[in-house]
C-alpha positions as CSV (number, residue, x, y, z in Angstrom):
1,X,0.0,0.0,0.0
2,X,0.8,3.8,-0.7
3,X,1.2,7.0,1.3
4,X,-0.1,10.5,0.5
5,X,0.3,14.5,1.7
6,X,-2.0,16.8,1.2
7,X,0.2,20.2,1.6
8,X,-1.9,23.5,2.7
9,X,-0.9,26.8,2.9
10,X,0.3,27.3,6.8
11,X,3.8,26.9,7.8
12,X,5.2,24.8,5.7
13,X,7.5,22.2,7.7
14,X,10.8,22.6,8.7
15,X,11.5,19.4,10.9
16,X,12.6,16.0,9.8
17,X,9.5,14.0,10.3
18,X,6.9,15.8,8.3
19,X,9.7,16.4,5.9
20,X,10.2,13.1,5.7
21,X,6.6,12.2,5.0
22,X,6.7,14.7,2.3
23,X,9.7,12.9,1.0
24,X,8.8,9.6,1.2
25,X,4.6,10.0,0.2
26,X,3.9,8.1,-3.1
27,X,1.3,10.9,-4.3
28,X,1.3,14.6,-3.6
29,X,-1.6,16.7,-3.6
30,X,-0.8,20.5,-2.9
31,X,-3.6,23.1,-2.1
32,X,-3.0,26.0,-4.3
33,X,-1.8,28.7,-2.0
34,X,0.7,26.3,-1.1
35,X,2.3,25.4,-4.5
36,X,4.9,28.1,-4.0
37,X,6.3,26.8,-0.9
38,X,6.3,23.3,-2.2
39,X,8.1,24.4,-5.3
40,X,10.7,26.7,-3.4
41,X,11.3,23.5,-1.1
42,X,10.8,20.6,-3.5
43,X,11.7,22.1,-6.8
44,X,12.2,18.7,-8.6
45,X,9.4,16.6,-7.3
46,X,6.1,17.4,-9.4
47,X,3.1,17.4,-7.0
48,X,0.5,15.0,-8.5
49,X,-2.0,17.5,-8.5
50,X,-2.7,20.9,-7.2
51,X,-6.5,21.7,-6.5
52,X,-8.6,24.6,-5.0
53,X,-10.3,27.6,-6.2
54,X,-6.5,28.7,-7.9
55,X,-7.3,32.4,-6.5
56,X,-4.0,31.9,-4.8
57,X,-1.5,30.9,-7.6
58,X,0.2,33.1,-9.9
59,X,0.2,33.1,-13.6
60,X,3.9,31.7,-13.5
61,X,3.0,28.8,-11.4
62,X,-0.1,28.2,-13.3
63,X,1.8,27.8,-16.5
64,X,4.3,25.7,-14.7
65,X,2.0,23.3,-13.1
66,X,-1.0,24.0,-15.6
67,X,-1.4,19.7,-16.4
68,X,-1.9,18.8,-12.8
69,X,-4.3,22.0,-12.1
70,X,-7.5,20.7,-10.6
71,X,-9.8,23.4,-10.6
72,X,-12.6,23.5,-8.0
73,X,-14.9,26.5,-7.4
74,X,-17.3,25.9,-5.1
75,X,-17.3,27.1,-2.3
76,X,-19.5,25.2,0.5
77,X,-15.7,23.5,1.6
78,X,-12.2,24.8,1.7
79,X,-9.1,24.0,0.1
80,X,-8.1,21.1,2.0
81,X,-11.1,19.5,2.2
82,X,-11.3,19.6,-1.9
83,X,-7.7,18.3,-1.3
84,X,-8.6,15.5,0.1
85,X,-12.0,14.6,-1.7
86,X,-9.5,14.7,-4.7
87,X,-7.3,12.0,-2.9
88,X,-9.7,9.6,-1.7
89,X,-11.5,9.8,-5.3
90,X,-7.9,9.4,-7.4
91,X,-5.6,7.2,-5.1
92,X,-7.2,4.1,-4.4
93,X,-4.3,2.4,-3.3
94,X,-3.4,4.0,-0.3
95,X,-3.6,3.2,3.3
96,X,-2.3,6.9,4.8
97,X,-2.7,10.2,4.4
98,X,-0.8,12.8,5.9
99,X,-1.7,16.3,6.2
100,X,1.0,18.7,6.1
101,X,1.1,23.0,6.3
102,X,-2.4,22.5,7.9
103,X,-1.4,24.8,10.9
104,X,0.2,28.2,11.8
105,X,0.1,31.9,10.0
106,X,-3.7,32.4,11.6
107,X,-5.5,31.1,14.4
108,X,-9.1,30.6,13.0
109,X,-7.5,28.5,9.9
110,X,-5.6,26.5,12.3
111,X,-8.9,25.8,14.1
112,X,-10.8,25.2,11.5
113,X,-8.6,22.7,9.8
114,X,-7.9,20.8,12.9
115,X,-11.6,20.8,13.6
116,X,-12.1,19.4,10.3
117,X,-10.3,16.4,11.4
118,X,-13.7,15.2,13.1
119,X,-15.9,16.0,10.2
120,X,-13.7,13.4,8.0
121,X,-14.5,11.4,10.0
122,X,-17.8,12.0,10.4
123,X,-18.0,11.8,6.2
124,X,-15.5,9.8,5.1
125,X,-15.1,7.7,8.4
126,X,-11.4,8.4,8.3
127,X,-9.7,8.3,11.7
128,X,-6.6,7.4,13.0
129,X,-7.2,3.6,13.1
130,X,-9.4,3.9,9.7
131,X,-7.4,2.4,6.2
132,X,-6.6,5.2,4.9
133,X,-5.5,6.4,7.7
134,X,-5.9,10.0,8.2
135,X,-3.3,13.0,10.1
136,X,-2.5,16.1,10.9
137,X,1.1,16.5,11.4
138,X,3.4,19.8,11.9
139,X,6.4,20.6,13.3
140,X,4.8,20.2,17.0
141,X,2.0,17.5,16.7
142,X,0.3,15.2,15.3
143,X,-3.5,15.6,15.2
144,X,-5.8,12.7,14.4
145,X,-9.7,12.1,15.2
146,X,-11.2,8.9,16.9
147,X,-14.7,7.9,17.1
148,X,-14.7,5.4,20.1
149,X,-13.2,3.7,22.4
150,X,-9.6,3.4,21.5
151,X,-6.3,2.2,23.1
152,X,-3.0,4.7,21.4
153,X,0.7,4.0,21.9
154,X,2.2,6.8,22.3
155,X,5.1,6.6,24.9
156,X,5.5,7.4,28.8
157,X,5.8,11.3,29.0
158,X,4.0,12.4,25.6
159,X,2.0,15.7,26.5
160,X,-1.4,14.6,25.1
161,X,-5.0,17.2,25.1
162,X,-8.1,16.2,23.6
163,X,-11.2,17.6,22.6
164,X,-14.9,16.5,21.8
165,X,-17.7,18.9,20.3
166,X,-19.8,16.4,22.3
167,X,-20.9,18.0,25.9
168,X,-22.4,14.6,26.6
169,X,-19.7,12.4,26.4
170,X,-17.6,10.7,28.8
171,X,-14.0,9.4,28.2
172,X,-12.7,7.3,31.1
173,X,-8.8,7.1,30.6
174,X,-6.2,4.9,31.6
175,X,-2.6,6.1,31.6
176,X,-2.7,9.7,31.7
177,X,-1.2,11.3,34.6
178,X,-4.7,13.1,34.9
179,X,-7.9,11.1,34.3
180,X,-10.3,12.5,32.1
181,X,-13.1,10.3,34.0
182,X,-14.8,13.3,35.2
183,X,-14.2,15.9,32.1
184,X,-17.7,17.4,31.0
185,X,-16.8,18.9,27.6
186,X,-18.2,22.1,27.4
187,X,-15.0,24.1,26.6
188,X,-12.1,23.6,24.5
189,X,-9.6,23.4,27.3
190,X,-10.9,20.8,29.5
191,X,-8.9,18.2,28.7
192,X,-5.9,20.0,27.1
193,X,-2.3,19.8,28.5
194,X,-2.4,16.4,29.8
195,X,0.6,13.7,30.1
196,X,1.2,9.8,29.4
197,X,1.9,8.1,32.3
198,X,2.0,4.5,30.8
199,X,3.6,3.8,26.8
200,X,-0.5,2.8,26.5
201,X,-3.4,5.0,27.2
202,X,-6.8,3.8,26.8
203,X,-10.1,5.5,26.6
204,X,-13.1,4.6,26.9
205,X,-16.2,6.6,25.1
206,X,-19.1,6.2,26.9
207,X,-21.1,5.9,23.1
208,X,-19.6,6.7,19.9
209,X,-19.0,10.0,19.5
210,X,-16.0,12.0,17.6
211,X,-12.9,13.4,19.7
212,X,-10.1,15.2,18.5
213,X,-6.5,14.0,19.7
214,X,-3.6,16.3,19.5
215,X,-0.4,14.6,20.8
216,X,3.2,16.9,21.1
């Protein structure tokens, strides 16, 4: 099986493991305010496409990339979301997808994006244990959404938050230094900042629900 990266148009990453998932991913899909950076960083690797409204490339780089130009104006979804629409309809092959650049420059795209993370799941059923699998990775986390009880290795001391649009459910956790057993999720921040205790840590949904999980 086959990797992707989608690339957006936040930071683009300067660390080696999102570089190296950029290096190593058998497709490339960038969004198209980020077909600069991708060019200035990866001049001789040709994205496999480049998709969005293109009210963010120049006339330069839509001459250069003009055969993998995938035009898409409507407007009820944003650039990555067309992005990866366009993967899951043209790589069938593949069984992960990385997000990179998602992050960074402004708060309420940074948001946003990471929020979106739940509504693939929602629509596409894409999740961290889902094939594809689906990510958010930057140069300070990775960013992935689960829909039910779930058991993650992630290693004694990784800092850990998570977050649920769901004010109804309950997550009962095992190995983190502070249980989320009693967390009502009514605000964004109630069970941010948290640690591993254990290389496992459970949780357990009290029904299936979506939660966003943003290790660092």
């Amino acid at each position: 099986m086959k990797s992707a990266v989608i690339i957006g148009a936040g930071d683009f990453p300067r660390k080696d493991y999102p570089l190296y998932l950029a290096e190593s991913a058998d497709y490339v899909v960038v969004c198209d305010g980020a077909i600069r950076s991708w060019a200035r960083r990866f001049p001789l690797r040709r994205p496999d496409a480049v998709t969005g409204d293109m009210d963010s490339i120049s006339p330069a780089l839509r001459r250069r990339f003009g055969d993998v130009l995938v035009q898409e104006d409507e407007q009820e979804t944003n650039d990555q979301s067309k992005a990866l629409r366009l993967t899951l309809e043209r790589f069938k092959d593949i069984d992960c997808i990385h997000i990179l650049g998602a992050t960074g420059r402004r708060e309420d795209h940074t948001i946003g994006n990471l929020s979106l993370l739940m509504e693939y799941a929602r629509q596409y059923g894409l999740s961290a244990e889902s094939s594809p699998s689906l990510d958010m990775v930057s140069d300070w986390s990775t960013a992935f959404a689960v829909t039910g009880s779930t058991t993650l290795a992630v290693g004694e001391g990784r800092s850990i938050s998570i977050f649920s649009p769901d004010n109804s459910l309950n997550i009962k956790s095992e190995g983190l230094v502070w249980p989320t057993d009693s967390v009502v999720f009514d605000n964004w921040w109630k069970a941010t900042l948290n640690r591993s205790s254990a290389p496992l840590v459970s949780l357990t949904f009290s029904h299936p629900s979506l939660a966003l999980v943003i290790l660092s």
